[in-house]
Each structure stands twice: as structure tokens, then as C-alpha cells.
C-alpha positions in Angstrom: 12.2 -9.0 -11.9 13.5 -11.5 -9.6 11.5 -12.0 -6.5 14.9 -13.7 -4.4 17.3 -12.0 -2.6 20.3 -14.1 -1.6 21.5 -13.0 2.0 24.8 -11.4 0.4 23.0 -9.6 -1.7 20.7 -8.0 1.4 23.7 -7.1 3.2 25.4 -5.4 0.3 22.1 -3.6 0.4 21.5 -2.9 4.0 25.3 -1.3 4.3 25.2 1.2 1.7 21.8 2.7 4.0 23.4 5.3 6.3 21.4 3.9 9.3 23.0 0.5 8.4 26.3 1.4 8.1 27.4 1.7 11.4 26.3 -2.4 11.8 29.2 -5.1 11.2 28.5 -7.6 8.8 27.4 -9.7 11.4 25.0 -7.9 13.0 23.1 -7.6 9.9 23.1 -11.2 8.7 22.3 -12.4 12.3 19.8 -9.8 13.9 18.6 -7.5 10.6 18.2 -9.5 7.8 16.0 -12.6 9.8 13.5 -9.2 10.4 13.2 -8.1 6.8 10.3 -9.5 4.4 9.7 -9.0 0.9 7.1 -7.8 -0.6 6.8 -6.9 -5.0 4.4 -4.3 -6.4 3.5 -4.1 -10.0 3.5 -0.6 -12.2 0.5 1.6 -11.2 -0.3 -0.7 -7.5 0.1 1.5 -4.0 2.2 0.2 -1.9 0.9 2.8 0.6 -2.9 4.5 1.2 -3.0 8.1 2.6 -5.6 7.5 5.5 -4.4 3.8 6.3 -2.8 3.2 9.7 1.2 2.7 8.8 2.0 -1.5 10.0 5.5 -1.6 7.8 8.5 0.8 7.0 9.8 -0.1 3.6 13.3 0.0 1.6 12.9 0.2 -1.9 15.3 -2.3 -3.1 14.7 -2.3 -6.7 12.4 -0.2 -9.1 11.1 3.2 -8.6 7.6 4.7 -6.5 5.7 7.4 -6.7 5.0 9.4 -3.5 2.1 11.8 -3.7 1.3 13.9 -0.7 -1.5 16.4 -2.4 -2.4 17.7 -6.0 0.4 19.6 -6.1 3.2 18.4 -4.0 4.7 15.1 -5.2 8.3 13.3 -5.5 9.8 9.7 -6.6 11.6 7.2 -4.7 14.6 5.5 -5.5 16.6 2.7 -4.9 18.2 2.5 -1.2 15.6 4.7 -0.3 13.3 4.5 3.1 9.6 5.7 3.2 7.0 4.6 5.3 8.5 5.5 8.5 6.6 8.1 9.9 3.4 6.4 10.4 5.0 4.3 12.5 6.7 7.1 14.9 3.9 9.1 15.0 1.1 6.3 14.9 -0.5 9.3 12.7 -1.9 7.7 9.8 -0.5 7.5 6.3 -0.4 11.1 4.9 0.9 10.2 1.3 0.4 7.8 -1.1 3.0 5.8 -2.2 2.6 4.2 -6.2 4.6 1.9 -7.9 6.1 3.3 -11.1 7.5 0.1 -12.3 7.9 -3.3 -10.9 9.2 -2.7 -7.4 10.4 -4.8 -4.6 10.9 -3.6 -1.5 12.0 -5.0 1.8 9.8 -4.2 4.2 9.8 -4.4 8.5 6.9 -4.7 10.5 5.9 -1.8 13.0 6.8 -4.0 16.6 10.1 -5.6 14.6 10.8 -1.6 13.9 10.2 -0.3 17.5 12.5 -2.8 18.5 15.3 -2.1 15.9 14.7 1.9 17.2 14.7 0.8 20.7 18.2 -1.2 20.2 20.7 0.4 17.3 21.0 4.2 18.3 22.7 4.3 14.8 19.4 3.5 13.0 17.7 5.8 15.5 19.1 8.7 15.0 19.4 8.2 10.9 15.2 7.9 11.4 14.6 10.5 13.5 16.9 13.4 11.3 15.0 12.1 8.2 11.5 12.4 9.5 13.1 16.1 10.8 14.3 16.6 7.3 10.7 15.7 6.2 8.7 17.8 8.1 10.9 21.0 7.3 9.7 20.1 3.5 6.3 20.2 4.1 6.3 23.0 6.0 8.0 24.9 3.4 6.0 23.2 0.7 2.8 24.6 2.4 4.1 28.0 2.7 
């Protein structure tokens, strides 16, 4: 799996994410994609701890993860998707585990580079805040 990720390519990427979509081209080559790093897992590695304080939000731009909140409550993520973010809203630590299933490579942005994207696109914003809302009514139902 290739470890490079031309500029096009991270823009294609970034506009098909809801929170992205209300950007202009521009705006993502100039003030997104500079913030974005890249970091590769290999099959069977975390990419997150349950317990460990969150530093990064992560898109998982190629491969597939495992996210497992306890015993019996688990799900995959897919390409385009976001995890990670909740630690870093609610400077709770980790509560899931996040495990590669293949290769993956995901694009990750640091906790003050996130604040600062939060604190500055109200589109991005308000994607993050209805899927951490979405999130919570899922483990509240899961626990019930």
C-alpha cells in the first residue's frame, strides 16, 4: 500500500467528508491539507488504546479498523470515515480501541491543530459535534 498521497488526491478525499464539503478547493489545499499527517498501521496494530489520553483525530483513508468498545459491543471503520474525535472534545480518555484489520493509512490531525480547525470552520464544527451526538445515543442504547 502506498505510503504517498499527492495533494489532488487529499482533496478529492477531504471533499467527499461532509464536514469538508462546505470548504472550496482552496481552502483545503491552503489551510487543511498543510495540517494533515500521515500515519500507516499494519493488520492486527491499534491505532488507538482505550485508557490512553486522545492527541490525534484520525480519517481512515485507505484500509479498514476495528473499533472495540467492550466484549460485546464492537463495529468496523471504513474508508472516509472519522474516529478519534471524542477524546479530544471531551479530554475524556480513549474509551475504545481502535485495531487495524488490514494495512491502513490514515490521515491524522493533532488535538491543538483540531481545536483550531473547530474553533474556525463552523461547517466542520457542527459535522463533529452531531456525530459525537449520534455516538453517544448508540452507546446509550447499546447499554440498555
Amino acid at each position: 500500500m502506498e505510503n504517498e498521497i499527492n495533494l489532488a488526491d487529499l482533496v478529492d478525499f477531504l471533499s467527499k467528508i461532509t464536514g469538508f464539503k462546505g470548504l472550496s478547493r482552496q481552502e483545503m489545499e491552503n489551510l487543511i491539507a498543510p495540517l494533515i499527517s500521515i500515519a500507516v498501521f499494519e493488520p492486527g496494530q491499534y491505532i488507538i488504546q482505550r485508557g490512553t489520553v486522545g492527541h490525534a483525530v484520525y480519517f481512515l483513508y485507505k484500509g479498514r479498523a476495528k473499533v472495540e468498545i467492550n466484549e460485546d459491543t464492537s463495529f468496523f471503520v471504513e474508508e472516509g470515515e472519522l474516529f478519534g474525535e471524542m477524546a479530544l472534545v471531551s479530554k475524556d480518555k480513549r474509551s475504545a480501541d481502535v485495531i487495524s484489520v488490514s494495512q491502513v493509512i490514515c490521515l491524522t490531525i493533532d488535538i491543538e491543530t483540531f481545536q483550531s480547525v473547530m474553533a474556525n470552520h463552523w461547517q466542520i464544527t457542527k459535522v463533529v459535534a452531531s456525530l459525537i451526538g449520534e455516538r453517544r445515543v448508540e452507546r446509550l442504547a447499546a447499554q440498555n
